[in-house]
PLY file of the C-alpha trace (Angstrom):
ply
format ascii 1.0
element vertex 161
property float x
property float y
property float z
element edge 160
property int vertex1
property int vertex2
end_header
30.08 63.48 -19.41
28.75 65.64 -16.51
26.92 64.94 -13.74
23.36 65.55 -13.93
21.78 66.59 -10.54
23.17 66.17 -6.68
20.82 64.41 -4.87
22.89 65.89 -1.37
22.33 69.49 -2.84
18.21 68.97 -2.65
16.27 68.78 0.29
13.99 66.14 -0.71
17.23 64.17 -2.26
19.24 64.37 0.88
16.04 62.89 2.62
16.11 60.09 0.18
20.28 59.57 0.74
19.55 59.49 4.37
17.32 56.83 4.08
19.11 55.03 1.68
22.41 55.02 4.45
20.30 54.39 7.15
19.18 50.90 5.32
22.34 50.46 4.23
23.46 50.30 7.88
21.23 47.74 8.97
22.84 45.67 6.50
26.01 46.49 7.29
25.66 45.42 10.80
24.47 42.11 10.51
25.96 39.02 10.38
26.76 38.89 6.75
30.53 39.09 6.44
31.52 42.59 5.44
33.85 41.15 2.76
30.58 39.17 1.23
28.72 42.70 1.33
31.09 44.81 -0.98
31.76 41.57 -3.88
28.22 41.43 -3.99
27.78 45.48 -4.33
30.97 45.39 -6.65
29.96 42.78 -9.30
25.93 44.04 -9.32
27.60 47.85 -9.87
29.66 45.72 -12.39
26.99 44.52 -14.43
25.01 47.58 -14.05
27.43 50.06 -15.40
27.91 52.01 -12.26
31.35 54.02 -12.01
30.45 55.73 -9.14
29.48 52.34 -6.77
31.89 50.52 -8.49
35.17 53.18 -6.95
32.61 53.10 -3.68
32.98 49.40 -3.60
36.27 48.69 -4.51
37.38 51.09 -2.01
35.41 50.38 0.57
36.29 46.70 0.42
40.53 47.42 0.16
39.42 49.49 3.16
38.10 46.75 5.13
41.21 44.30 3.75
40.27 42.86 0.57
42.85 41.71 -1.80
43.85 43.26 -4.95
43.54 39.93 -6.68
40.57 39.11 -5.25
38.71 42.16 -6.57
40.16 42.16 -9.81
38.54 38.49 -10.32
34.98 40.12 -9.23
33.85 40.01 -12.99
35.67 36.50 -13.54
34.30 34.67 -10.05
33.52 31.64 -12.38
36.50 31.59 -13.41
38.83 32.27 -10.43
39.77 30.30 -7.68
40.06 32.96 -4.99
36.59 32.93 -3.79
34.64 30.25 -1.09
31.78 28.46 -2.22
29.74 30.76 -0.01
30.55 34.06 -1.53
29.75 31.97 -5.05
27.11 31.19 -3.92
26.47 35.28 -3.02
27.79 36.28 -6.35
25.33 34.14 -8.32
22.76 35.85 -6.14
23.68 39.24 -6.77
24.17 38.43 -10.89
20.54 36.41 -10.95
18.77 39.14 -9.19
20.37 41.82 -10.98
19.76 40.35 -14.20
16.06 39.64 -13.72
14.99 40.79 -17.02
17.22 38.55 -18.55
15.93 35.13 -17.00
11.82 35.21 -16.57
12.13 33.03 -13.91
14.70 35.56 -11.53
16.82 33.74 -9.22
16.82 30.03 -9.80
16.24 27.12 -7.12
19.50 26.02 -7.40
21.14 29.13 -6.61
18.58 29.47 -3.95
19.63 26.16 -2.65
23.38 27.30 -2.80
22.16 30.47 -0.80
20.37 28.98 2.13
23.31 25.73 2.45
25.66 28.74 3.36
23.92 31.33 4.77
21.68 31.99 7.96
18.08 33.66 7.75
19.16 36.68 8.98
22.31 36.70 6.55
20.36 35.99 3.96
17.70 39.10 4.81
20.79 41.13 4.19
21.57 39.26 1.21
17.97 39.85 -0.60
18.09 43.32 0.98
22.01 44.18 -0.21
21.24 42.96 -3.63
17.45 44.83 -3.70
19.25 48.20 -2.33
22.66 48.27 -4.42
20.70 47.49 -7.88
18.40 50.90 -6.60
21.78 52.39 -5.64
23.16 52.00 -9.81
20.62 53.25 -10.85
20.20 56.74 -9.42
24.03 56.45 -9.78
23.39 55.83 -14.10
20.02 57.46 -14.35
22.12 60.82 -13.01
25.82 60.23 -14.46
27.87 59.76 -11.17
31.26 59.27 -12.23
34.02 56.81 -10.60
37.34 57.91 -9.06
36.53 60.74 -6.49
34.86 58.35 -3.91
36.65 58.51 -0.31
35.97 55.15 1.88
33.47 56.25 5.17
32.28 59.09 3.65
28.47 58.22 4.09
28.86 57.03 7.66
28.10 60.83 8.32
24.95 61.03 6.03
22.91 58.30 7.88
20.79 59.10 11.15
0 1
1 2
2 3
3 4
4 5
5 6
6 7
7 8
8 9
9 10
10 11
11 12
12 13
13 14
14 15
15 16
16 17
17 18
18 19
19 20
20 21
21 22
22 23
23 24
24 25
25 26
26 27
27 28
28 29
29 30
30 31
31 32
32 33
33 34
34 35
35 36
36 37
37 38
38 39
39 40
40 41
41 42
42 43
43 44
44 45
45 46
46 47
47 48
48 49
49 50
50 51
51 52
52 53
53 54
54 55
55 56
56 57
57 58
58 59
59 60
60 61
61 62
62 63
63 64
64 65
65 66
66 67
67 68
68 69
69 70
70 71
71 72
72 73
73 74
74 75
75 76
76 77
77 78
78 79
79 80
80 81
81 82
82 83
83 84
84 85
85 86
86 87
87 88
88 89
89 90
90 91
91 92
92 93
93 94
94 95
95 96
96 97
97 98
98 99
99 100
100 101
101 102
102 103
103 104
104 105
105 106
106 107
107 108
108 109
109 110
110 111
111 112
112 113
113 114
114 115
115 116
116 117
117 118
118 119
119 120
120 121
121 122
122 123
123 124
124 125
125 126
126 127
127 128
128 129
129 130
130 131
131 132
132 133
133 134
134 135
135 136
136 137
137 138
138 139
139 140
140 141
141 142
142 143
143 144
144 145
145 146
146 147
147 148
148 149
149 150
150 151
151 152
152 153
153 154
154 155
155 156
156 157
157 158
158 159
159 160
């Protein structure tokens, strides 16, 4: 399986890329712990079928000091004991609102509730926004056949601005 199309060998696509690393820095700089960010990316890429986000992720996050065991329990949160209640509480997030076509009613009020006892308004604007951007990330990353394994951690911190 090939690639499809570069989106950084297009004008118009390297536009889009820019923009999408520019939001992705807003997030990153806010008070949502960086740890909390890449889980979340990791399991939606997870459940999406994302190679490409999922090496971005993985590495990013053993970048930044995340433990093997740790990210090889993404898929199995539920059933792992390495994770706080907050970052549960993020994972269910990021599995609810990427599975929206799967539950008519999207995120449910008690995962809500878990959200907002752990997390601040502005953390949780990242939150929404992390889970709203990285579910658009998969799927240019499907929709155009970006494989896993050749990702290098900081290598869009010279696409945005």
């Amino acid at each position: 399986m090939e690639p499809r199309f570069n989106l950084l060998t297009n004008e118009l696509g390297t536009k889009i890329s820019k923009r999408f690393a520019n939001f992705s820095q807003v997030i990153a700089q806010s008070t949502l712990p960086k740890s909390t960010q890449e889980l979340v990316s990791l399991r939606a890429s997870q459940i999406n079928g994302c190679g490409w986000c999922i090496d971005m992720h993985t590495k990013e996050a053993a970048a930044a000091g995340e433990t093997p065991v740790r990210l090889n329990l993404v898929a199995a949160w539920r059933e792992s004991t390495v994770f706080t209640d907050a970052e549960r509480a993020a994972l269910a997030l990021a599995e609810e609102g990427t599975r929206l076509a799967d539950a008519h009613h999207g995120v449910s009020d008690e995962t809500w509730a878990r959200v907002r006892g752990h997390y601040d308004d502005d953390q949780i604007a990242a939150l929404v926004s992390l889970v709203a951007l990285i579910n658009a990330a998969n799927r240019l990353g499907v929709i155009l056949r970006q494989q896993g394994g050749s990702y290098e951690p900081g290598i869009f911190a010279s696409i945005s601005s």
